[in-house]
C-alpha positions as CSV (number, residue, x, y, z in Angstrom):
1,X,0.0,0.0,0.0
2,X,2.7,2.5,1.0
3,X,5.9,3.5,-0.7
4,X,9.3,4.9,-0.2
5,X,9.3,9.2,-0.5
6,X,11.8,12.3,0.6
7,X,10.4,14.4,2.7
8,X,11.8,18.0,3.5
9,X,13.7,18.3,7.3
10,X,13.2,22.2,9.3
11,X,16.9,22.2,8.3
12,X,16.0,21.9,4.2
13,X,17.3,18.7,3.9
14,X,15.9,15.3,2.4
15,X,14.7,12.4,4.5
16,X,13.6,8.9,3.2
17,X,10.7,7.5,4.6
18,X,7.4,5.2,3.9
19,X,4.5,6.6,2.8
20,X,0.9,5.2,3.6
21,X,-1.7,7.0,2.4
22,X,-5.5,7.9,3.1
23,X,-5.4,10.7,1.4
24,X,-5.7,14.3,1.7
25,X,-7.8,15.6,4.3
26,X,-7.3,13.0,7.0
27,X,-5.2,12.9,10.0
28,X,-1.4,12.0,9.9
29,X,0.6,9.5,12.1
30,X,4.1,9.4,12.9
31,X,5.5,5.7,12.8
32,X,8.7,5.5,14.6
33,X,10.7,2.3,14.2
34,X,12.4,-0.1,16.7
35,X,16.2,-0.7,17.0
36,X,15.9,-2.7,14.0
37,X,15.4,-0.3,11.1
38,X,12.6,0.6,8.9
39,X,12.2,-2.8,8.2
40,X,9.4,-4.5,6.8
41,X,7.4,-4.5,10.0
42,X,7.7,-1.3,10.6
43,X,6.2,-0.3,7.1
44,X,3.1,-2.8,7.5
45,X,2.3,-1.1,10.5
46,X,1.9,2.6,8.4
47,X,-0.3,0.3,6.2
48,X,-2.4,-1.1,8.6
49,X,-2.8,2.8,9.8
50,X,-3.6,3.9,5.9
51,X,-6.5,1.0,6.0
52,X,-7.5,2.5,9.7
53,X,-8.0,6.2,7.5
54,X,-4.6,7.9,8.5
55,X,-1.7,8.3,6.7
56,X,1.5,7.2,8.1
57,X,4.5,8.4,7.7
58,X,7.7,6.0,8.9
59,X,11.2,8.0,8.6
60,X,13.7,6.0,8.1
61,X,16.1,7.1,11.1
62,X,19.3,4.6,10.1
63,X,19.6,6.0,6.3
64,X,18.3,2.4,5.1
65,X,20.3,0.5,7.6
66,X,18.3,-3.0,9.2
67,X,19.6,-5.4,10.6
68,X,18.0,-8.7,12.2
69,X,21.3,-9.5,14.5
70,X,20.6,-7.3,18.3
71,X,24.4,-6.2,18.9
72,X,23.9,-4.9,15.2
73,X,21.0,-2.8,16.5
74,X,22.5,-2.0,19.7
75,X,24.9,-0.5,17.3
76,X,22.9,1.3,15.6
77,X,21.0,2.6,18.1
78,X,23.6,4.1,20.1
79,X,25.3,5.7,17.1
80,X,21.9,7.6,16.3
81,X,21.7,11.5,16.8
82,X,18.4,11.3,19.3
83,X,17.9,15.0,19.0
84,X,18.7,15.3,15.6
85,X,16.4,12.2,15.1
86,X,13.8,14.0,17.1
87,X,14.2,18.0,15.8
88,X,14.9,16.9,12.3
89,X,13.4,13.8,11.1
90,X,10.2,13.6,13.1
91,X,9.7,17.5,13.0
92,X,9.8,17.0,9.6
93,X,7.6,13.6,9.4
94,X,5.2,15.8,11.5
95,X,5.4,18.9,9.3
96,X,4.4,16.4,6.0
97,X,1.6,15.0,7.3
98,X,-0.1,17.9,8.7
99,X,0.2,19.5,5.5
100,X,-1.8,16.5,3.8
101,X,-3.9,16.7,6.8
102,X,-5.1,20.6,6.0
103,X,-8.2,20.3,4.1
104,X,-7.6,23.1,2.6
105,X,-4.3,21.5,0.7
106,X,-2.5,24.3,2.6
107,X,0.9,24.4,4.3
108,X,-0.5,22.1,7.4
109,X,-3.0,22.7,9.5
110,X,-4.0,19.2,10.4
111,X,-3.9,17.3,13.2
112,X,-1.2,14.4,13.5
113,X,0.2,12.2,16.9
114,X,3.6,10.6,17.1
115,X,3.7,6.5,17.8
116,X,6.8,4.4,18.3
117,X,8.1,1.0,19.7
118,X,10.7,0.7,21.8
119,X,13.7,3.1,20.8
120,X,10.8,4.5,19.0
121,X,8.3,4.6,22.0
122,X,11.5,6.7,23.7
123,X,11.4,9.1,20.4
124,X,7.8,9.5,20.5
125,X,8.1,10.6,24.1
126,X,11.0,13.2,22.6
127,X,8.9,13.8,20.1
128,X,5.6,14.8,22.1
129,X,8.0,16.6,24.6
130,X,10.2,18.8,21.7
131,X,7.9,18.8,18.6
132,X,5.6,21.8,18.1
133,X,2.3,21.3,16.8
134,X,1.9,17.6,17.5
135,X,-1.4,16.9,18.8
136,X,-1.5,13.7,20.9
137,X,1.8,10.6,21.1
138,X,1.0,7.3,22.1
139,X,4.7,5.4,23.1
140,X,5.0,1.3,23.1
141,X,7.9,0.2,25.9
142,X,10.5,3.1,25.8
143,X,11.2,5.9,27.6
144,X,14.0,8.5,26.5
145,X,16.5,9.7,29.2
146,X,15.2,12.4,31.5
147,X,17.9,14.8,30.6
148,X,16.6,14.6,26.8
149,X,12.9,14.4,27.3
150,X,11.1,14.9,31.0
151,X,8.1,13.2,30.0
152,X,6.8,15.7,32.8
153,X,7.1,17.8,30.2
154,X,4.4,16.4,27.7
155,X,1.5,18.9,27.3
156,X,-0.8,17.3,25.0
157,X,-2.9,14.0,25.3
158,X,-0.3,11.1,25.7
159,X,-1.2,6.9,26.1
160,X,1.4,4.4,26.9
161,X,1.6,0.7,26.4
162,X,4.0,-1.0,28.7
163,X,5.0,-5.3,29.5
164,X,4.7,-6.0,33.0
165,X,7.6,-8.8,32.0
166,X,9.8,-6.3,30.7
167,X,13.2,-6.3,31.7
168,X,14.2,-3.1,29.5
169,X,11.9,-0.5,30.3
170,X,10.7,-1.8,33.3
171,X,7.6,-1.9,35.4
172,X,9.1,0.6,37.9
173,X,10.1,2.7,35.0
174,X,6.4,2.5,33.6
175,X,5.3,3.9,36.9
176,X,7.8,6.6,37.5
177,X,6.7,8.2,34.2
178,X,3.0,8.0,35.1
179,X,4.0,9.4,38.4
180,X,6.3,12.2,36.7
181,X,3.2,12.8,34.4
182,X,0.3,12.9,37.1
183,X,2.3,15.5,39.4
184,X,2.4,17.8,36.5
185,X,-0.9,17.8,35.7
186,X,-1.5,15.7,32.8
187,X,-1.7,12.0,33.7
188,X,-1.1,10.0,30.6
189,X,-3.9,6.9,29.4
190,X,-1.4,4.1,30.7
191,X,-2.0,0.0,29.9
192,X,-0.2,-2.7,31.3
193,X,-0.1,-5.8,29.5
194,X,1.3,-9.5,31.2
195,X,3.6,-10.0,28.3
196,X,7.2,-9.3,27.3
197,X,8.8,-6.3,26.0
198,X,8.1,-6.2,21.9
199,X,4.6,-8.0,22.3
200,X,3.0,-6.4,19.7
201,X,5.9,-7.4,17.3
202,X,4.3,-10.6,15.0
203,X,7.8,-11.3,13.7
204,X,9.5,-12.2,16.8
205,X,7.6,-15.3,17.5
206,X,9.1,-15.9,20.5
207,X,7.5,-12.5,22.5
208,X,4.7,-11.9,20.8
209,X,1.1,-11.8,22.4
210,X,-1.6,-11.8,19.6
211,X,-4.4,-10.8,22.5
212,X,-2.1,-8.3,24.2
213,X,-1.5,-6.4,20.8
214,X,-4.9,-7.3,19.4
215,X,-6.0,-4.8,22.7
216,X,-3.3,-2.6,22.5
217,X,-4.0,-1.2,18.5
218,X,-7.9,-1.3,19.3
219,X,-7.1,1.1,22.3
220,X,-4.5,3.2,20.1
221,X,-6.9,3.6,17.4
222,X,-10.0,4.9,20.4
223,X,-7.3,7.2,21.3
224,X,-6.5,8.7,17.8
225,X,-10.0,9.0,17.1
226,X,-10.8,11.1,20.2
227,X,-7.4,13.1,19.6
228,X,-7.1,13.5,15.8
229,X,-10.7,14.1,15.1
């Protein structure tokens, strides 16, 4: 359904990405990828978006780089510029959509949330922190280093999906974000799930939970509907 575009970064520079589209008028969605690339997951979930009535927009944050090996995409992961990643690439993803999202066919004045997995769950929490004009962020297991991106900090409607068998981002880490969140005033829509970290991943067979992510996209799509609409 989707294919492969450049999209302009605030700097003026090029970005690849996949493209999903609904078409113009409806609301956008930021797909940012796991530690893995913008593999062929990734892009099937800015498809199953597109069929859902939004287009997605996946950037491709490793410059065509996937691997299926984890040191590999530990690798990569630590050699990526987070706040270029986040001011840059996703600004820019945001910038795309919202201008496809303007029913008018203007310069963007749609509404479009930021969604990630993982490393991308932690950029989407970047993303709803630094990005302006970004209307609601839902993040899958990750959370971003305080320093970077106080999820205190997130002012618009925020839900999180986290593994209570997760032994990366943690259960106490899920509930020292909600806590950070609820003392500044905007408690995010939280969900614990009794699965592993990547549940919602069908092509790692050996963590994921069809139920757990069955649940987890119907509540995700609720939540863009209230927030996009």
């Amino acid at each position: 359904m989707g294919q492969m575009i450049d999209f302009k970064r605030p700097d003026g520079s090029a970005c690849r990405g996949w493209l999903a589209s609904a078409g113009q008028g409806r609301p956008g969605v930021v797909v940012i990828q796991e530690w893995w690339g913008l593999n062929d997951q990734i892009c099937d979930i800015a498809d199953r978006f597109a069929r859902a009535g939004y287009n997605a927009l996946a950037p491709d944050l490793f410059k065509g780089r996937v691997t299926q090996q984890p040191d590999e995409a530990s690798h990569l992961m630590n050699g990526l510029d987070f706040p270029g990643a986040t001011h840059q690439d996703i600004r820019g993803a945001v910038d795309h959509l919202r201008a496809l999202a303007d029913n008018s066919g203007g310069k963007g004045g749609g509404k479009v949330a930021a969604m990630g997995f993982c490393m991308g769950g932690a950029l989407a929490i970047a993303a709803a922190v630094h990005v302006p004009k970004l209307a609601a962020g839902v993040c899958f297991y990750g959370i971003p280093p305080k320093e970077f991106a106080d999820p205190a900090n997130i002012r618009i409607p925020f839900q999180a999906h986290f593994a209570s068998k997760d032994d990366w981002c943690t259960p106490a880490a899920a509930d020292e974000l909600e806590a950070a969140m609820r003392a500044a005033g905007n408690p995010p829509e939280m969900y614990r799930y009794e699965a592993d970290h990547a549940f919602f991943n069908e092509r790692r067979a050996e963590v994921y939970d069809a139920d757990c992510a069955k649940q987890a996209w119907e509540r995700m799509l609720a939540f863009l509907a209230r927030t996009l609409a």
